[in-house]
Backbone bond lengths (Angstrom), bond angles and torsions (degrees), N, CA, C in turn:
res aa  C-N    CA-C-N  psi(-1)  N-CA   C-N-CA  omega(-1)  CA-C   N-CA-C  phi
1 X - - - 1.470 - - 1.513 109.22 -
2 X 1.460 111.07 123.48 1.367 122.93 171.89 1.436 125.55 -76.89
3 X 1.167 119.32 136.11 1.533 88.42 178.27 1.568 88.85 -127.22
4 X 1.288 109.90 155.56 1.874 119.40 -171.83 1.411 102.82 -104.51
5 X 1.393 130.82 140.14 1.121 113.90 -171.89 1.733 76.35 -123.16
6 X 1.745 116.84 144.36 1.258 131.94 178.33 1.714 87.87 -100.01
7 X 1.472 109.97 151.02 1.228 120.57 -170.06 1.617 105.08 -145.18
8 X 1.559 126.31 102.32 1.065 139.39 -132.12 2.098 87.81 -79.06
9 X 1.121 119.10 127.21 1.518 115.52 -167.01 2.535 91.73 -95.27
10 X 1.193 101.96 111.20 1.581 87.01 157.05 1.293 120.05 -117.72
11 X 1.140 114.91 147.58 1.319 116.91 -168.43 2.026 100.37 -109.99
12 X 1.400 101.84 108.92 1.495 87.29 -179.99 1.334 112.63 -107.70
13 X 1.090 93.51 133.15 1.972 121.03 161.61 1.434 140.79 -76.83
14 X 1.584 94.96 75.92 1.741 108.97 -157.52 1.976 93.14 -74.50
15 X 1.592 80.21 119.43 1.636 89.16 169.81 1.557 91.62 -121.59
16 X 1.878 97.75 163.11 1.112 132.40 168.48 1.268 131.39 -108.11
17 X 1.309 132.84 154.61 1.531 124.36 -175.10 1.434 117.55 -50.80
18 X 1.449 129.48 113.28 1.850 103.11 -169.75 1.812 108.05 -60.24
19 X 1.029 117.92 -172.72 1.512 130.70 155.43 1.489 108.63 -64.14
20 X 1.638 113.19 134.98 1.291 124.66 -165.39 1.908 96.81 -140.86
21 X 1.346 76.84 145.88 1.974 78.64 -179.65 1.691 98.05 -168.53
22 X 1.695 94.14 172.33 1.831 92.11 -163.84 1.797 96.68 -67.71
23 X 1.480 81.90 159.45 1.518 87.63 167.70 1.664 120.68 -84.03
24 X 1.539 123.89 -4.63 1.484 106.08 165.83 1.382 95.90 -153.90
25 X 1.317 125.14 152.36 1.803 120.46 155.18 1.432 91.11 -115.95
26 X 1.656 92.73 174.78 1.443 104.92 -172.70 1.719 107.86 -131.47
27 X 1.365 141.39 106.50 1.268 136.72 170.11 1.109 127.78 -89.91
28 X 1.574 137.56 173.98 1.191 150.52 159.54 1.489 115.91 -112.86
29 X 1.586 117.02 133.89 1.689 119.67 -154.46 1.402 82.41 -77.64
30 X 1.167 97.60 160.42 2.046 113.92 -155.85 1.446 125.66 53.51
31 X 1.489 114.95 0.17 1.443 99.32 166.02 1.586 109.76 -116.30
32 X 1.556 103.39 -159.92 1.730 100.42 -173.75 1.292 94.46 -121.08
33 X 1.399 108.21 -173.71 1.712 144.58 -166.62 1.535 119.08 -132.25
34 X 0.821 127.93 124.19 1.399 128.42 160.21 1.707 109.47 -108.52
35 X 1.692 97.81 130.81 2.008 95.64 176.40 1.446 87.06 -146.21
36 X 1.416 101.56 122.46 2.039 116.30 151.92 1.513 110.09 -100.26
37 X 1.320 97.61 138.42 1.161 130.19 160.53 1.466 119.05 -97.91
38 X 1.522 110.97 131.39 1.809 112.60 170.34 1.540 113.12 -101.01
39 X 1.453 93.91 134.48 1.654 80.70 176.62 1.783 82.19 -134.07
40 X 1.542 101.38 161.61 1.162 102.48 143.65 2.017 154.94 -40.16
41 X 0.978 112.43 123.13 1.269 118.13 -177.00 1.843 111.94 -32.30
42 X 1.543 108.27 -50.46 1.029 135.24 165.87 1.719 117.02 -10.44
43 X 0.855 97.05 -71.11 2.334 127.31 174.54 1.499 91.65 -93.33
44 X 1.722 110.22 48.96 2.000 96.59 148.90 1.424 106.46 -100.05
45 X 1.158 154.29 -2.35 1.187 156.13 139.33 1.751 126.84 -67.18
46 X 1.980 110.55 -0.66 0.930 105.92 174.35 1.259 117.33 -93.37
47 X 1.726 118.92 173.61 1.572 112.17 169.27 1.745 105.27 -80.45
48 X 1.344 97.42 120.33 1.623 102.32 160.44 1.946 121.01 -82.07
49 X 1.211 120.63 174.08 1.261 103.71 155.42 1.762 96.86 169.44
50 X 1.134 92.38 -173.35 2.033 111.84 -161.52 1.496 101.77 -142.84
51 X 2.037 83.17 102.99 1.476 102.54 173.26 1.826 95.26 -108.81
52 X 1.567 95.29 164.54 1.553 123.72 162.39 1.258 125.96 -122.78
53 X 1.651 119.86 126.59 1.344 133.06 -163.91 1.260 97.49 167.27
54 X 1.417 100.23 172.01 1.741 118.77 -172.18 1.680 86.44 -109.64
55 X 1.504 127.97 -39.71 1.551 118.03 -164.78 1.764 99.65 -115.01
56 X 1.478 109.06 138.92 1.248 98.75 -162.99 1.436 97.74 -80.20
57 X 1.142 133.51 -55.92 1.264 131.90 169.14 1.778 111.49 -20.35
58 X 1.746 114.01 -9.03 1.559 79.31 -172.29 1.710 80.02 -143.24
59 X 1.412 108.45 35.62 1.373 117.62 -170.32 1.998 117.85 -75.04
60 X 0.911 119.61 99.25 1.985 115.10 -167.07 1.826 104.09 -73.90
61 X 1.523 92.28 112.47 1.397 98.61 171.90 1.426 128.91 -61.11
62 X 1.635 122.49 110.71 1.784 114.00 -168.84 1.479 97.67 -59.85
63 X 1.293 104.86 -55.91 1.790 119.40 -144.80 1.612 101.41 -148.73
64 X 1.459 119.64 138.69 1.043 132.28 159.87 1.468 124.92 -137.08
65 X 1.321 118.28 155.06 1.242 121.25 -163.97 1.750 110.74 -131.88
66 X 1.267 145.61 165.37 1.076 135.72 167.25 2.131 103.85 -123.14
67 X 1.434 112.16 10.84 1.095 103.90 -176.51 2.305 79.06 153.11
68 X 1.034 98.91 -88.70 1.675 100.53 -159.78 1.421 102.52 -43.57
69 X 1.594 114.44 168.71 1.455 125.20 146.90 0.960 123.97 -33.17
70 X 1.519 126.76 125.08 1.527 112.93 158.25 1.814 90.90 -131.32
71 X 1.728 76.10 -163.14 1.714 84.24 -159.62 1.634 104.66 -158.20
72 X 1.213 99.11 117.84 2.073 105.44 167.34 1.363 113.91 -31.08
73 X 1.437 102.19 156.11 1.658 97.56 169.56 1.514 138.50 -62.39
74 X 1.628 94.08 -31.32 1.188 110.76 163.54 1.303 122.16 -90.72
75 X 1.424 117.27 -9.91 1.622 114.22 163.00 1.511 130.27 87.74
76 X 1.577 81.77 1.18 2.042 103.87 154.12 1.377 127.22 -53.97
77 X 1.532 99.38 -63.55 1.649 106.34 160.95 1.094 156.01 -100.08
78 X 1.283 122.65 112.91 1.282 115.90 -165.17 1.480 116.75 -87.34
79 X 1.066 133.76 167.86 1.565 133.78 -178.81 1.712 124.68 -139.23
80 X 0.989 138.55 137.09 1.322 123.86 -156.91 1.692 121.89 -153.70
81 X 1.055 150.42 110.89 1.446 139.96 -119.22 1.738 86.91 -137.85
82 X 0.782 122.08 122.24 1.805 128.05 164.54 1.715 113.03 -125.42
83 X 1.138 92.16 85.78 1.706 124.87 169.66 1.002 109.65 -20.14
84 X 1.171 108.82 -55.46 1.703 134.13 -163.15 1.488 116.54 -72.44
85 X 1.069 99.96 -38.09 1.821 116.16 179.67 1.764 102.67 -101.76
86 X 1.173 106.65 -15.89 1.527 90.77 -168.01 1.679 137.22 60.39
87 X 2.248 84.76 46.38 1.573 84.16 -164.38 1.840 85.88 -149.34
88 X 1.404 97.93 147.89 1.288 117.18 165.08 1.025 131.74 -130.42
89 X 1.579 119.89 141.94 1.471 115.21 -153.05 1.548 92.12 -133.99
90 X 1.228 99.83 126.48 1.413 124.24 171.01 1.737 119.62 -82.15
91 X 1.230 151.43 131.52 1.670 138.10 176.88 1.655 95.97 -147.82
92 X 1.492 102.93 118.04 1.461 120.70 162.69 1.616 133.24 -125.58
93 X 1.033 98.50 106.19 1.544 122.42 -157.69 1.661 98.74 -91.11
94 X 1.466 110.95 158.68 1.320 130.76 175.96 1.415 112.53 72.70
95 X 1.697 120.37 21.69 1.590 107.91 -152.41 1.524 101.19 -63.42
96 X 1.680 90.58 152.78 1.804 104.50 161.00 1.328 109.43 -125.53
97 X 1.121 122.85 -161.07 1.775 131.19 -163.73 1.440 90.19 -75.71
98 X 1.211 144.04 -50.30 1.266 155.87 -132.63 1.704 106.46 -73.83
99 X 1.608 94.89 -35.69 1.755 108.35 -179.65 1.238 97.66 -69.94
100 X 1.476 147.81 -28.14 1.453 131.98 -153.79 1.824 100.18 -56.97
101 X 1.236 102.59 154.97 1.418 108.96 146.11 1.796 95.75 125.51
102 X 1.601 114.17 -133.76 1.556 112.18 -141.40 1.779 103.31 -98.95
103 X 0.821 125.96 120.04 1.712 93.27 174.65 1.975 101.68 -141.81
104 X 1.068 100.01 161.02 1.731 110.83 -168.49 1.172 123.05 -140.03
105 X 1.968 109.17 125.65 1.377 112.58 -176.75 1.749 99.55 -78.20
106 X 1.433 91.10 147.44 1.689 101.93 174.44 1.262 110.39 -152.04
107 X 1.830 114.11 149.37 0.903 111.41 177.31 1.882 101.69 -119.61
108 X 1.504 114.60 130.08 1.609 91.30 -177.16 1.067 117.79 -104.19
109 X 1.593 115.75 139.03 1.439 126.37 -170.21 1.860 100.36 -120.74
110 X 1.408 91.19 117.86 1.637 124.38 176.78 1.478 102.38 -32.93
111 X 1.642 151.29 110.17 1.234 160.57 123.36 1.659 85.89 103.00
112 X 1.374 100.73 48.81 1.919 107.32 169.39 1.162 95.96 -126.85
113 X 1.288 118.53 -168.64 1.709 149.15 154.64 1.610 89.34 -93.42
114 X 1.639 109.39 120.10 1.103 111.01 156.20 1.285 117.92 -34.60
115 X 1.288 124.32 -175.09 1.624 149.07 155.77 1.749 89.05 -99.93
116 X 1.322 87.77 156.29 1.726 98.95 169.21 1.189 104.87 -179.45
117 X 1.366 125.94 159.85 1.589 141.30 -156.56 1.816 108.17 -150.50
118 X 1.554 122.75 82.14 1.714 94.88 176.54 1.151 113.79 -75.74
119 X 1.271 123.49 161.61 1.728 156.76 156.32 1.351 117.96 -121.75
120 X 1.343 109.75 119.36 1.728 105.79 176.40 1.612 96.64 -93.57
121 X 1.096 116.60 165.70 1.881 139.07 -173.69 0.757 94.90 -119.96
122 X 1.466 144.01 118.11 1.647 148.18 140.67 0.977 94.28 -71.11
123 X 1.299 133.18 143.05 2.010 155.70 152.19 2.037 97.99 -120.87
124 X 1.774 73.61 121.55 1.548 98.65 -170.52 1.520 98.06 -105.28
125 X 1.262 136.97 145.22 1.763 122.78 151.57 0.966 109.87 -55.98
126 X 1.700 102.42 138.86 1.395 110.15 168.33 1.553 117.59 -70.72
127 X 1.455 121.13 129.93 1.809 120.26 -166.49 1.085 119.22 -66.66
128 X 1.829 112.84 -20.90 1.641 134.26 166.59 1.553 108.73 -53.90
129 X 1.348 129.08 -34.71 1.360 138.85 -138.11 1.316 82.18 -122.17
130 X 1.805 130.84 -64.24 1.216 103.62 -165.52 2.226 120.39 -66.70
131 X 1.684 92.18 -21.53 1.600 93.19 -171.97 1.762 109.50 -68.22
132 X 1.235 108.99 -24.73 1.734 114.15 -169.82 1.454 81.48 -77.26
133 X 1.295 133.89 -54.75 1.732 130.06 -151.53 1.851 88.16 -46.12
134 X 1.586 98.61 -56.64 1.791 107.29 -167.30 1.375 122.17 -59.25
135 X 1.565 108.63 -20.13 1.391 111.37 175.33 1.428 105.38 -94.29
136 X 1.090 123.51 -12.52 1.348 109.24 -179.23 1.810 117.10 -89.06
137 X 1.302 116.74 -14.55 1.139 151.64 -160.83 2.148 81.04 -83.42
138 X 0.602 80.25 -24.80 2.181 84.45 -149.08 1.638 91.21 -98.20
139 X 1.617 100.54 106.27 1.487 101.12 165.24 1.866 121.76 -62.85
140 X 1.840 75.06 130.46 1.974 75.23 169.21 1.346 132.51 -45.27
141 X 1.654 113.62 -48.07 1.489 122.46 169.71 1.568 92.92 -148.00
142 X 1.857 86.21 -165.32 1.500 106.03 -163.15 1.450 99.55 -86.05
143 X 1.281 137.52 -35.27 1.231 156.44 173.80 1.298 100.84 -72.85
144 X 1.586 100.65 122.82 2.103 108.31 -176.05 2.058 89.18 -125.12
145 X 1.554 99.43 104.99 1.713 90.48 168.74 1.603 110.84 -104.26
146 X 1.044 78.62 -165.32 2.141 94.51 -160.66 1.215 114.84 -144.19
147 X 0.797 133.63 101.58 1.944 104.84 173.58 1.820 108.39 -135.05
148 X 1.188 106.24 140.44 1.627 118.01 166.34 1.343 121.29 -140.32
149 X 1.538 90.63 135.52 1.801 94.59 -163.88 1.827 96.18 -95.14
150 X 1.066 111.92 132.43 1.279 126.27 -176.66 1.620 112.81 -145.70
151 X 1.483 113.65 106.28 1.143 121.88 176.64 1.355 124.18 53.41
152 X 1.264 110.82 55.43 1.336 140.69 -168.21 1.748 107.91 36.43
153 X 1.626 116.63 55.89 1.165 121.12 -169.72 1.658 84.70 -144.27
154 X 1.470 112.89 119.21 1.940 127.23 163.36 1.317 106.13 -81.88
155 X 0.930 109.95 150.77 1.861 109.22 -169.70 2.004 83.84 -158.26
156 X 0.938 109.38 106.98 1.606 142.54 162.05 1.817 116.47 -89.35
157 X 1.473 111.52 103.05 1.285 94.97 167.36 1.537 122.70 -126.13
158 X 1.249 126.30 124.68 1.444 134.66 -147.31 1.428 112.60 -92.23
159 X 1.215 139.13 113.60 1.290 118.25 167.37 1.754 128.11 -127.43
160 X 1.333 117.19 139.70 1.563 89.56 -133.89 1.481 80.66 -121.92
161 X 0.876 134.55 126.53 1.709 138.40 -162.53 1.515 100.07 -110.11
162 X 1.158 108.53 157.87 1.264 127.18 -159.64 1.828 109.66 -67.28
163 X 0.901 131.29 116.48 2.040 134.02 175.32 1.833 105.42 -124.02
164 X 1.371 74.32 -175.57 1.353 113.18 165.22 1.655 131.26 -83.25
165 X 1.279 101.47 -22.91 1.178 112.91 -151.06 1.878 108.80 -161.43
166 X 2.273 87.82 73.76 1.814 111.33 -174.67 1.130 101.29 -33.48
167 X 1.419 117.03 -57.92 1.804 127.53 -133.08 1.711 104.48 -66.42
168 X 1.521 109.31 -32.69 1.340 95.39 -177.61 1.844 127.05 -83.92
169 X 1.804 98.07 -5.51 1.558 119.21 150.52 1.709 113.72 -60.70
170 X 1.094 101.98 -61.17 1.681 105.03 -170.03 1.526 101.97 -57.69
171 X 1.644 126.63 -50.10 1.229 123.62 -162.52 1.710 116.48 -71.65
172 X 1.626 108.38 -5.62 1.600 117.33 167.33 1.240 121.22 -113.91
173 X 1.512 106.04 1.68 1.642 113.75 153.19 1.545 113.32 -82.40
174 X 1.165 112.05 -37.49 1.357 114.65 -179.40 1.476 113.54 -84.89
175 X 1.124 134.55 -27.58 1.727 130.34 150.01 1.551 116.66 -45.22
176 X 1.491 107.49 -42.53 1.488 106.60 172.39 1.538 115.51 -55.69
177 X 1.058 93.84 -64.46 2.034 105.05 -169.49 1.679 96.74 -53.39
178 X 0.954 136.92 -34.77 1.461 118.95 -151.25 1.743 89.72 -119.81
179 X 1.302 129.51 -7.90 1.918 118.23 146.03 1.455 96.55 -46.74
180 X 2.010 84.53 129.88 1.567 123.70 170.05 2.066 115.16 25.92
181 X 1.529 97.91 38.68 1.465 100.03 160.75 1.244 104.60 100.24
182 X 1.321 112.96 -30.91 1.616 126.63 -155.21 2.255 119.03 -32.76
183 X 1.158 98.66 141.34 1.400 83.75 161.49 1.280 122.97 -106.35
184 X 1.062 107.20 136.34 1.767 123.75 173.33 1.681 106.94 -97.74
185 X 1.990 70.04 136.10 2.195 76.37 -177.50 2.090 63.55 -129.38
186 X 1.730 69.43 153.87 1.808 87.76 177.81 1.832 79.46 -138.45
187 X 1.606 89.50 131.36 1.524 94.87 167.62 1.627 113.47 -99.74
188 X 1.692 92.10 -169.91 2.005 72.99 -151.53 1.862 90.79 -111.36
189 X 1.283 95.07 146.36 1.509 94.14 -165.80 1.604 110.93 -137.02
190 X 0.989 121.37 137.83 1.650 142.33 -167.79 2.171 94.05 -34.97
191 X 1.226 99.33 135.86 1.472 103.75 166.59 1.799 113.92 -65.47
192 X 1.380 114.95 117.59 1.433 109.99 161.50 1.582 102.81 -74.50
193 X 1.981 94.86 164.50 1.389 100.32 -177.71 1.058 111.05 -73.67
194 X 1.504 110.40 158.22 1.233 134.46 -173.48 1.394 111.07 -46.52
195 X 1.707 131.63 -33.85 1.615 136.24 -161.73 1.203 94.77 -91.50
196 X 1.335 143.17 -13.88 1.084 120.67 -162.32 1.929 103.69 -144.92
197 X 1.585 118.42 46.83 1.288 90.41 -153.26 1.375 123.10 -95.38
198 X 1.293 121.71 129.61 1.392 135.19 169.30 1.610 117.79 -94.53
199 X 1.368 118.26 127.90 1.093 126.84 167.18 1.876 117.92 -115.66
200 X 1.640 105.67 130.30 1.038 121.17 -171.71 2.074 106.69 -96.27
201 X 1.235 102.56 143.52 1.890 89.00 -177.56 2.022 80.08 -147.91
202 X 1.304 98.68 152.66 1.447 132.55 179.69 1.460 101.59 -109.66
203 X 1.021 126.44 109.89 2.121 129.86 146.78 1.334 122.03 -88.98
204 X 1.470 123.71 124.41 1.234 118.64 -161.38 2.072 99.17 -112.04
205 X 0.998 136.88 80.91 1.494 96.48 178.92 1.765 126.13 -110.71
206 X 0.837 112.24 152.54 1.612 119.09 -155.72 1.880 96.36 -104.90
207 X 1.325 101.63 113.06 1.610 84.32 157.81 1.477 123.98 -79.35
């Protein structure tokens, strides 16, 4: 009599920690970012790298590294793999609006499912960039001058936009005309309408 002994077969499936990273950073357009990713010690001989996309399956790798520096084509991002620590550090400099959106640490493993990690990038305006845009936007005064010296001939042209408040028009028309003696010819120019009136004047002076 035989007896069969059944011998329970398991098949084990040694996994590793996947790659893990924050779930969002936040930038300002013209400045940079720093994002690490942890991966296991495990994948220090693998290729790591930093794709962008919303679906990973259709995610475009910028830069990858297997341990050294590397660097984008354009040379925004750099990428950087420390074996040893089991960490990768991503740095993207110069951001503009264009960077916002999905992007994913990965490590790729040969006839696997990658590892992968998303992070979305918020890109904020920078408040430096938007306050100069607003001040620059904002006339200094009501009076816009000009001047180019051309062949020992000053040519001043005045334009005095419509206010509240003539006297401080008249009192920088009249500083003009009477600098260093000068003569003022004002040529003669079509009446604007009455609702809105602007007057334009020419200074010519000749040394």
């Amino acid at each position: 009599m035989s007896i069969t002994f059944l011998l329970p077969i398991v098949f084990l499936s040694v996994t590793h920690a996947s790659i893990s990273g924050p779930e969002e950073k936040a930038a300002q357009t013209g400045g940079s970012v720093k994002i690490e990713c942890r991966y296991d010690t495990y994948f220090s001989n693998y290729q790591k790298y930093w794709c962008k996309g919303y679906y990973r399956r259709n995610c475009n790798v910028l830069v990858q590294t297997n341990g050294p520096e590397r660097k984008s084509h354009d040379g925004r991002i750099k990428i950087t793999a420390d074996n040893a620590k089991g960490q990768l550090t991503i740095q993207m400099s110069q951001i503009t609006e264009n960077d916002k959106g999905w992007y994913w640490c990965g490590i790729e493993r040969p006839h696997l499912l990658d590892s992968m990690s998303p992070i979305q990038l918020k890109v904020h305006e920078n408040s430096r960039e938007k306050e100069s845009t607003i001040e620059n936007s904002i006339p200094k005064s009501n009076s816009v001058l000009s001047k180019e010296l051309e062949e020992g001939v000053t040519y001043a042209a005045v334009m005095i936009q419509p206010n509240n408040h003539p006297q401080d028009d008249s009192a920088a028309l009249e500083k003009l005309r009477t600098s260093n003696s000068q003569e003022a010819i004002k040529p003669a120019v079509a009446e604007p309408p009455a609702s809105e009136p602007t007057e334009y004047s020419t200074v010519v002076f000749k040394k």
